[in-house]
C-alpha positions, 0 to 999 in steps of 0.5 A: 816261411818263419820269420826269424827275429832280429835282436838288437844286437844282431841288427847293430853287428849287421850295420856294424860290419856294412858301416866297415865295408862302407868305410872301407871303399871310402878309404880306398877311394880317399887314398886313390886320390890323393895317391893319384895327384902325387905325381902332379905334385912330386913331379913338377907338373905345371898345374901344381907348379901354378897351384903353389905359386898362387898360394905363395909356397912353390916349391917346398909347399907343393914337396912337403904337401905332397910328402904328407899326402904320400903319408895320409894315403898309407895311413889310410890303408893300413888297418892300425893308422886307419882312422887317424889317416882319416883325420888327417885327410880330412884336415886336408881337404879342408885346407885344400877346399878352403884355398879353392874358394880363396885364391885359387877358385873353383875352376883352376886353369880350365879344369871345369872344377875338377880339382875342386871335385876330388877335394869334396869327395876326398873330404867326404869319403875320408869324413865318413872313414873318420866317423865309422873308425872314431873310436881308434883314435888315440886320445879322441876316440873315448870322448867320441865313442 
């Protein structure tokens, strides 16, 4: 059987193009989240209510977040917007994990740390998402690069 060789180049375009199925999964999987937990928050859904209240900003807090995670999911999604979605995301579940280990704690009325959970993938996939996709950010992307 010959052996073909592999310059490397072809090996880079390889990773290049599993790196972009991978962060592609990790995109949807990032927007399927926080698509999933709009309706908590848009809705009025007493865990959210709960979530807002004890960090002091019901009900603009819990609108406004939810408009921005409306906003980071599509942005996720589309190709152009791809990577700074990603940032944004990430910046997001920071702020979301951070309020779990303060006020809020890991487990959020009974939920076994479920929330918590979705906040840590969502920062994984979406931490992942920005690093293949860094070099489309605007002003970041160069320095980056």
């Amino acid at each position: 059987m010959p052996q073909t060789d592999r310059t490397a180049s072809g090996a880079r375009a390889t990773q290049s193009v599993a790196a972009a199925r991978a962060a592609f999964v990790a995109r949807l999987v990032a927007a399927g989240i926080l698509g999933q937990t709009l309706f908590f928050k848009f809705s009025g859904a007493p865990e959210a209510v709960f979530i807002f209240t004890t960090l002091g900003v019901e009900p603009w807090g819990r609108l406004a977040l939810g408009v921005v995670e409306l906003l980071t999911a599509i942005a996720l999604l589309v190709p152009a917007t791809r990577a700074a979605g990603a940032l944004v995301a990430v910046g997001l579940m920071l702020g979301a994990i951070a309020s779990h280990l303060g006020p809020l704690g890991i487990e959020v009325q009974g939920d076994g740390g479920t929330l918590f959970t979705l906040a840590v993938v969502t920062l994984l996939c979406a931490g992942f998402a920005a690093f293949v996709h860094r070099r489309e950010l605007p002003l970041l992307g160069r320095m980056l690069g």
